[in-house]
MILUMNU-473991 format. One record per residue: residue number from 1; residue in three letters; x, y, z of N, C-alpha, C in turn. Coordinates in Angstrom, 2 decimals, m for minus. Example, Ala and Ser with C-alpha at 12.3 -4.5 7.8 and 13.67 -1.06 7.14 Angstrom:
BEGIN
+-----+-----+---------+---------+---------+---------+---------+---------+---------+---------+---------+
|   i |  aa |    n.px |    n.py |    n.pz |   ca.px |   ca.py |   ca.pz |    c.px |    c.py |    c.pz |
+-----+-----+---------+---------+---------+---------+---------+---------+---------+---------+---------+
|   1 | ALA |   13.19 |   m5.69 |    7.80 |   12.30 |   m4.50 |    7.80 |   13.20 |   m3.30 |    7.80 |
|   2 | SER |   12.85 |   m2.25 |    7.08 |   13.67 |   m1.06 |    7.14 |   12.90 |    0.03 |    7.87 |
+-----+-----+---------+---------+---------+---------+---------+---------+---------+---------+---------+
***
This chain:
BEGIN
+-----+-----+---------+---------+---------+---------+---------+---------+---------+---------+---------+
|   i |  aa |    n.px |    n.py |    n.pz |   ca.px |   ca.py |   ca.pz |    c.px |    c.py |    c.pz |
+-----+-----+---------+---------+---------+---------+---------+---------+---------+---------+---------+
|   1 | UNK |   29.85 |   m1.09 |   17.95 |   29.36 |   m2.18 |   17.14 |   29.07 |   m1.65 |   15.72 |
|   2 | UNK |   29.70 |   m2.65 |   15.17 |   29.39 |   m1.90 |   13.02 |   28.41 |   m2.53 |   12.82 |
|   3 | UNK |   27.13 |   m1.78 |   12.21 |   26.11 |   m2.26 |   11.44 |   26.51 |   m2.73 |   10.08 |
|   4 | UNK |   25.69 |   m3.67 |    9.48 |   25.76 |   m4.27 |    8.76 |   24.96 |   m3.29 |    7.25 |
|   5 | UNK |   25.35 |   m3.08 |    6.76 |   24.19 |   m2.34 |    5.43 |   23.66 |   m3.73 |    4.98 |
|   6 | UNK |   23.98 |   m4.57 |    4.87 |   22.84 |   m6.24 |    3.98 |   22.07 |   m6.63 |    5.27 |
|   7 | UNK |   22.77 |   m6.57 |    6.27 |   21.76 |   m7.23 |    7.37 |   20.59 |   m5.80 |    7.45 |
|   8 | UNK |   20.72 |   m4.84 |    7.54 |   19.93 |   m3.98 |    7.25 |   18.81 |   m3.83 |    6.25 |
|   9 | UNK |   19.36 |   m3.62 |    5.49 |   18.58 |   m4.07 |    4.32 |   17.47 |   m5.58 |    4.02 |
|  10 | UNK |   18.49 |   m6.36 |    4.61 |   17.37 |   m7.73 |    4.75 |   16.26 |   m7.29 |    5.83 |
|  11 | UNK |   16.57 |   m6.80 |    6.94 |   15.43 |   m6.45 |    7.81 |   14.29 |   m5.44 |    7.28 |
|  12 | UNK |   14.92 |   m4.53 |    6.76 |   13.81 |   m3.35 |    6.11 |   12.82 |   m4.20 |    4.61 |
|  13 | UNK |   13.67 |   m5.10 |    3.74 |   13.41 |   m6.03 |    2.86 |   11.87 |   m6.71 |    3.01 |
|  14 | UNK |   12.21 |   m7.69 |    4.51 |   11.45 |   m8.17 |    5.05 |   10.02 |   m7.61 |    5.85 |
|  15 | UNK |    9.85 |   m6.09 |    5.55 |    8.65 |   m5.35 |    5.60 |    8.50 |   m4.42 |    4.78 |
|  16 | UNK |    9.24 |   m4.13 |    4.07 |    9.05 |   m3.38 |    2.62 |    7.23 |   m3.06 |    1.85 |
|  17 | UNK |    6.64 |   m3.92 |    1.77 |    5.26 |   m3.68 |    1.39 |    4.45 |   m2.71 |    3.09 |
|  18 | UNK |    4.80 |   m3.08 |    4.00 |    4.49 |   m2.34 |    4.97 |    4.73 |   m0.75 |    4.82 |
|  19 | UNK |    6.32 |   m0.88 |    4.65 |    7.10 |    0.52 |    4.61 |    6.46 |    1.70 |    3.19 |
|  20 | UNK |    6.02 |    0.82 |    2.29 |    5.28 |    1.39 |    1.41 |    3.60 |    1.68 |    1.30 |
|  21 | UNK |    2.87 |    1.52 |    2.45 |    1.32 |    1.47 |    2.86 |    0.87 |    1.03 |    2.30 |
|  22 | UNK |    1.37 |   m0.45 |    1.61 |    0.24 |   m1.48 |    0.65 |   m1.14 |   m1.37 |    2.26 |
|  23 | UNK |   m2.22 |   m1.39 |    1.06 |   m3.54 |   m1.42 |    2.49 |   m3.40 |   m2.83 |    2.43 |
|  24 | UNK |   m3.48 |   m3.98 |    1.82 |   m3.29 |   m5.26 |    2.21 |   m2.33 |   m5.89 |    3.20 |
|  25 | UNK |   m1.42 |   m5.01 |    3.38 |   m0.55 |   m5.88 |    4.34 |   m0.79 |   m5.28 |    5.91 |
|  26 | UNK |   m0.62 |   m6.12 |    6.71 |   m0.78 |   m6.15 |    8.32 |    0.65 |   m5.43 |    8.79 |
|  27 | UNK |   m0.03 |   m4.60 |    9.97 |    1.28 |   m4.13 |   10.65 |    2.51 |   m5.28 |   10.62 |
|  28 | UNK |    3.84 |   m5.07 |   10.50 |    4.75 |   m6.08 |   11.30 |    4.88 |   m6.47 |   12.78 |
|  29 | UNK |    4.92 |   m7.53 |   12.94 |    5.67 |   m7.87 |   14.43 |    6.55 |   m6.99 |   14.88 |
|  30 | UNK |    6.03 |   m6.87 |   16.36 |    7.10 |   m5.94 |   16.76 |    8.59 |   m6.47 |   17.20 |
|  31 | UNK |    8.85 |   m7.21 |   16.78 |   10.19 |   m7.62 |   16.67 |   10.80 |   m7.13 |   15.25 |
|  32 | UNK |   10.50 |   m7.78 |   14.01 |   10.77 |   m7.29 |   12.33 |   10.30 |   m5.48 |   12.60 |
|  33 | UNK |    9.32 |   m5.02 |   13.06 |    9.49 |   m3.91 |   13.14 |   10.60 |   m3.41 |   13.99 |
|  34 | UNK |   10.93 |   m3.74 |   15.23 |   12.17 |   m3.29 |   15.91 |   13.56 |   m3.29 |   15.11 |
|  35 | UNK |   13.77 |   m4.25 |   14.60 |   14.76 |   m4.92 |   13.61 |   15.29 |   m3.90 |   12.87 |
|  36 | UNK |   13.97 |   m3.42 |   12.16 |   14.31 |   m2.37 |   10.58 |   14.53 |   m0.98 |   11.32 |
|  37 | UNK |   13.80 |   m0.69 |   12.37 |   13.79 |    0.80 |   12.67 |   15.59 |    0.83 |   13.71 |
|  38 | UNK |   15.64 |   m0.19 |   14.40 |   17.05 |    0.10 |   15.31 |   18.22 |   m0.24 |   14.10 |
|  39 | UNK |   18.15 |   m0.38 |   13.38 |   19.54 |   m1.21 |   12.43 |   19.40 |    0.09 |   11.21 |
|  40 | UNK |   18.44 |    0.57 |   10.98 |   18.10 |    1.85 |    9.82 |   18.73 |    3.24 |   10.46 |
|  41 | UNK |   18.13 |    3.35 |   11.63 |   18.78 |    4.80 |   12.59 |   20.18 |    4.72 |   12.64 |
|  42 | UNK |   20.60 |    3.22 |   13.29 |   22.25 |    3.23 |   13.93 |   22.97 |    3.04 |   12.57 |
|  43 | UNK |   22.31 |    2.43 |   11.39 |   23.14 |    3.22 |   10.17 |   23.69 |    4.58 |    9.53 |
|  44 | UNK |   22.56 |    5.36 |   10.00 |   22.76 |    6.50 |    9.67 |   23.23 |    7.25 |   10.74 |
|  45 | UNK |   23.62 |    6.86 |   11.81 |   24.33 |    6.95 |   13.05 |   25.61 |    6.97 |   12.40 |
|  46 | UNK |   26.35 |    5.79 |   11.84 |   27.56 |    5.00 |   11.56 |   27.69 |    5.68 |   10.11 |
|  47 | UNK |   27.00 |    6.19 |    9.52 |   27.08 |    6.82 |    7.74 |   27.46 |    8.18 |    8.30 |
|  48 | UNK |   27.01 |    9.09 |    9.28 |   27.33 |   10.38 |    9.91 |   27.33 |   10.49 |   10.89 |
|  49 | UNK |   28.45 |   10.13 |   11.32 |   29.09 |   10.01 |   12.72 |   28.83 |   11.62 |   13.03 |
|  50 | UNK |   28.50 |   11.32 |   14.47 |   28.92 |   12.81 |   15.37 |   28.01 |   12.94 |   16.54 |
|  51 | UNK |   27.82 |   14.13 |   17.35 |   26.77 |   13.52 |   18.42 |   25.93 |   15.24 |   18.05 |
|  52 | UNK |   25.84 |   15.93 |   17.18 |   24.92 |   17.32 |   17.02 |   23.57 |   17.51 |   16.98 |
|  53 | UNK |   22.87 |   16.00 |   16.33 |   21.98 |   16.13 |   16.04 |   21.31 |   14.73 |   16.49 |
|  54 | UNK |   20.23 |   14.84 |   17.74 |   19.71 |   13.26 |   18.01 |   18.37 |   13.13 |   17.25 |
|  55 | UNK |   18.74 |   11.81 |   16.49 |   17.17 |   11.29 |   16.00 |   16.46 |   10.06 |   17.28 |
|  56 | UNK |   15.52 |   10.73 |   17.47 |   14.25 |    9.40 |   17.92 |   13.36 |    8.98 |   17.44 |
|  57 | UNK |   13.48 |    7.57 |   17.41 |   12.25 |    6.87 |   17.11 |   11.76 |    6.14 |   17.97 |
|  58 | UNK |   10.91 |    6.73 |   18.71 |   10.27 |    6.12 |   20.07 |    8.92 |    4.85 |   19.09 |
|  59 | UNK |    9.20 |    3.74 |   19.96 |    9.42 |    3.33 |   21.47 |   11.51 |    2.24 |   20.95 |
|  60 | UNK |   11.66 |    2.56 |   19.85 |   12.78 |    1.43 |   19.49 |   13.93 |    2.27 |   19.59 |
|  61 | UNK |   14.23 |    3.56 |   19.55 |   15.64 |    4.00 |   19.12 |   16.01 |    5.49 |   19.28 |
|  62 | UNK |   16.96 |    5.68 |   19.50 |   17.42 |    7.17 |   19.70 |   19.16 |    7.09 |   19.33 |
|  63 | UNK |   19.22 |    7.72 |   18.63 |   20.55 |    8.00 |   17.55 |   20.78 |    9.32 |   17.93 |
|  64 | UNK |   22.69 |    9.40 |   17.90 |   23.12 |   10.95 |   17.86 |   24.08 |   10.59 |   16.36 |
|  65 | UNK |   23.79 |   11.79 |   15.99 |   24.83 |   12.15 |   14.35 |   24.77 |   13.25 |   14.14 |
|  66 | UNK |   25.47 |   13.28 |   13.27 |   25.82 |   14.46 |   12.24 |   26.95 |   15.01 |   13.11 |
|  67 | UNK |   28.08 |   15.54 |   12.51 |   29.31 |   16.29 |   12.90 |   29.28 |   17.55 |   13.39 |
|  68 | UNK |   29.72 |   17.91 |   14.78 |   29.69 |   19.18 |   15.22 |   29.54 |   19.03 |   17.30 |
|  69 | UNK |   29.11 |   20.57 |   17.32 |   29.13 |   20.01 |   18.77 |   28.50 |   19.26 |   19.52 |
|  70 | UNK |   29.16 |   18.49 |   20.41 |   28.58 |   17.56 |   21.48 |   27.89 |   18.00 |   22.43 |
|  71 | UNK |   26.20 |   17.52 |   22.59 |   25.51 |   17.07 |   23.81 |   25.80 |   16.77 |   24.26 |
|  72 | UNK |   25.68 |   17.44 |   25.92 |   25.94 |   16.24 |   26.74 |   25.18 |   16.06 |   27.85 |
|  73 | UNK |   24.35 |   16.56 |   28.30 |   23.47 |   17.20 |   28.93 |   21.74 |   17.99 |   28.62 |
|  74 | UNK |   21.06 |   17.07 |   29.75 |   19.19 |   17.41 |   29.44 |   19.03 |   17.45 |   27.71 |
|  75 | UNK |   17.91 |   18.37 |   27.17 |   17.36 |   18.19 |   25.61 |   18.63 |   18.41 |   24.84 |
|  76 | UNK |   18.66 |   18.02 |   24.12 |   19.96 |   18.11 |   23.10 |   18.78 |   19.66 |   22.78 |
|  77 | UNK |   19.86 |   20.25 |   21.67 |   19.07 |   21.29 |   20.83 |   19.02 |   21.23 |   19.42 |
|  78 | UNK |   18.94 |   19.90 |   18.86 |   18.96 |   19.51 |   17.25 |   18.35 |   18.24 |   17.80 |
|  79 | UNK |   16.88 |   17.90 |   17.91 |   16.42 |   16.83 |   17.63 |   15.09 |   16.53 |   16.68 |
|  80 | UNK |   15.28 |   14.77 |   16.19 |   14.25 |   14.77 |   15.52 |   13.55 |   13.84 |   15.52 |
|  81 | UNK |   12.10 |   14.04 |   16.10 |   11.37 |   12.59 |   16.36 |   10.36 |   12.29 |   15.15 |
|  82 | UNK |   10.27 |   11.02 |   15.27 |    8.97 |   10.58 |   14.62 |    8.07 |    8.91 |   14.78 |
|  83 | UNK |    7.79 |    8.32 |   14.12 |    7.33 |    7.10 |   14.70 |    7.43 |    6.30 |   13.87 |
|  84 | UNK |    7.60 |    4.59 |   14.26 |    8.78 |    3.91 |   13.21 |    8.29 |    3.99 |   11.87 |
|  85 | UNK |    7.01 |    4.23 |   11.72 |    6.46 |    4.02 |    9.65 |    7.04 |    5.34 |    9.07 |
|  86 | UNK |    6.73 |    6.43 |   10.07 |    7.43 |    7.66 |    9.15 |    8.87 |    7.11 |    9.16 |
|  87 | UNK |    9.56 |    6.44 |   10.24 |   11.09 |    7.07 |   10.13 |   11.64 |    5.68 |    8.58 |
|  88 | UNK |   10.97 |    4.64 |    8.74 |   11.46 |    3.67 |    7.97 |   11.37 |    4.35 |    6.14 |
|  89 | UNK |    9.70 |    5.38 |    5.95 |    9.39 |    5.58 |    5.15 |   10.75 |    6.58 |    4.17 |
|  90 | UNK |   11.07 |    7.43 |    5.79 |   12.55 |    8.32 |    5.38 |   13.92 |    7.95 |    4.92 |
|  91 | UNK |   14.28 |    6.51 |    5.46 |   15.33 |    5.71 |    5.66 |   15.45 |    5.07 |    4.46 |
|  92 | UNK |   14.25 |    4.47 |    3.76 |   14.46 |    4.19 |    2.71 |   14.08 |    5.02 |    1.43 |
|  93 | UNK |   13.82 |    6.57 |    1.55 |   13.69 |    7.21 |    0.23 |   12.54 |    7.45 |   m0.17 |
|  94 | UNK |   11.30 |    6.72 |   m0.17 |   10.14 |    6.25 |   m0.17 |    9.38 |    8.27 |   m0.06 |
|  95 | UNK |    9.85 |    8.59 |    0.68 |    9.03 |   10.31 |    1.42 |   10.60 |   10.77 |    1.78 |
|  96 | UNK |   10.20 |   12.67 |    1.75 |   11.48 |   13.20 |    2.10 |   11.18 |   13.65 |    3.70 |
|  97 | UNK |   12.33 |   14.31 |    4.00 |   12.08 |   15.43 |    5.09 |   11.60 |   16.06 |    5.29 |
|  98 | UNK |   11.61 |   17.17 |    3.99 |   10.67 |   18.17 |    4.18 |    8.96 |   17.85 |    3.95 |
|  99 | UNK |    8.87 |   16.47 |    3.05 |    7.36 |   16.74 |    3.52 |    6.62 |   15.81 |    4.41 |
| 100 | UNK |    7.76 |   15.19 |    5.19 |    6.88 |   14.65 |    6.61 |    7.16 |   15.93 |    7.57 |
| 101 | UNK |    8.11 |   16.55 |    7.82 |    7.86 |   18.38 |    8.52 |    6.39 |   18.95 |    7.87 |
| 102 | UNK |    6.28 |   18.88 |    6.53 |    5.14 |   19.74 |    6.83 |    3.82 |   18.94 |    6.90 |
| 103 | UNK |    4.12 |   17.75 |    6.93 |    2.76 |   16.64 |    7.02 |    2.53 |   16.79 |    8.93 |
| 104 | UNK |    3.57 |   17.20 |    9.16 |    3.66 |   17.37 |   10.96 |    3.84 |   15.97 |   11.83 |
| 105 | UNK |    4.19 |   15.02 |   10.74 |    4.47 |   13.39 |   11.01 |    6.17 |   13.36 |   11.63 |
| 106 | UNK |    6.92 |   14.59 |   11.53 |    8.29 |   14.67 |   12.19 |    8.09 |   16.10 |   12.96 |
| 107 | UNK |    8.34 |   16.15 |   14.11 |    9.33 |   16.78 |   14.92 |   10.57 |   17.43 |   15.13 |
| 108 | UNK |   10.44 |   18.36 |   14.29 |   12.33 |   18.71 |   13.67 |   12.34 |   20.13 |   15.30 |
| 109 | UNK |   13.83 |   20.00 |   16.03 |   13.68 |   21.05 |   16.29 |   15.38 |   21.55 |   16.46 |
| 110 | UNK |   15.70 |   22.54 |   16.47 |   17.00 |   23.51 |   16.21 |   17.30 |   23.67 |   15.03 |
| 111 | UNK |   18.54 |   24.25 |   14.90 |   18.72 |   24.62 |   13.27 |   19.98 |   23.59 |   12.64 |
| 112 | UNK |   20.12 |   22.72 |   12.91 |   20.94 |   21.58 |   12.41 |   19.92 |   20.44 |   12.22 |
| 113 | UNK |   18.99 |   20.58 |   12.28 |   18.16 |   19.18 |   12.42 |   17.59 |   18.49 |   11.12 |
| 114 | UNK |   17.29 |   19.46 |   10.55 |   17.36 |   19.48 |    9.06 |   18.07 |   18.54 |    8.15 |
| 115 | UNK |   19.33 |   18.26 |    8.35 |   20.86 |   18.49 |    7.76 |   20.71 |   16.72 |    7.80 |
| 116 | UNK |   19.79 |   16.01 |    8.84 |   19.74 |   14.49 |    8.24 |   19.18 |   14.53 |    7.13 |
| 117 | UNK |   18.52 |   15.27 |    6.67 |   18.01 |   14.97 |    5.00 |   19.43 |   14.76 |    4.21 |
| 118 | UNK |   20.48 |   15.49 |    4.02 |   21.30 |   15.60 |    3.27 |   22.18 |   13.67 |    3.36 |
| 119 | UNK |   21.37 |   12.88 |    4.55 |   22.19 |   11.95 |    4.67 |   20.97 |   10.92 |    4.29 |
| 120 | UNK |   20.15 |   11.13 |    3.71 |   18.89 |    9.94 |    3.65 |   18.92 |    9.69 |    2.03 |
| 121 | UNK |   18.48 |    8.53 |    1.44 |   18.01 |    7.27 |    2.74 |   19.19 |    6.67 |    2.88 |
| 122 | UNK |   18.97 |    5.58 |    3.69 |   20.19 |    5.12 |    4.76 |   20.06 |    4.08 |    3.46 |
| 123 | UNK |   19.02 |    3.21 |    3.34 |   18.70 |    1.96 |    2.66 |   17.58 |    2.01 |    1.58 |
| 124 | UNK |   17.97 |    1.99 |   m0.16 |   17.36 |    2.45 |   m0.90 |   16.48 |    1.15 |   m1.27 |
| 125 | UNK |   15.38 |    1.51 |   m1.79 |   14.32 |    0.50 |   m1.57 |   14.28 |    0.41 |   m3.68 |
+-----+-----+---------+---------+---------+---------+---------+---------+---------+---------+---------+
***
């Protein structure tokens, strides 16, 4: 299935003051939140195809990318978790990689895992 980059973008659009920690605005619905975080990952799924490196964003999404060898079997050994405000915050540019790694707000682990920075953001705000 091809993601859409505008339908994307309209979803991340549509919580944008969230994605940026205005203190006035209320969490999103977890639907508009599901929306932006599964359609933001499987972009950058579909922008760097490959299966080397899995991103999760628990409880909505788990993505394989980046080019190289295939998982196929138990922990991958290039993964990277985090939770949907960090990952949306990454997706759209907003914060980098390296300083949600050292904020300890991501989960980077092997030595390819990194290498989604070189593909962010998916959707520029």
């Amino acid at each position: 299935m091809r993601i859409d980059p505008a339908e994307t973008r309209q979803a991340v659009l549509a919580i944008e003051k969230w994605i940026n920690g205005e203190e006035s605005v209320e969490k999103p619905g977890r639907s508009a939140l599901a929306a932006a975080t599964r359609l933001s990952a499987r972009l950058l799924a579909q922008d760097a195809p490959g299966h080397s490196v899995e991103v999760r964003v628990p409880p909505f999404v788990a993505v394989q990318c980046i080019d190289g060898p295939k998982h196929t079997r138990g922990t991958p050994p290039n993964v990277v978790e985090t939770d949907p405000h960090t990952w949306l915050r990454l997706a759209t540019g907003v914060t980098t990689f390296d300083a949600e790694v050292a904020s300890g707000k991501i989960s980077a682990s092997g030595t390819r895992a990194g290498e989604i920075a070189d593909w962010l953001p998916v959707v520029k705000l």
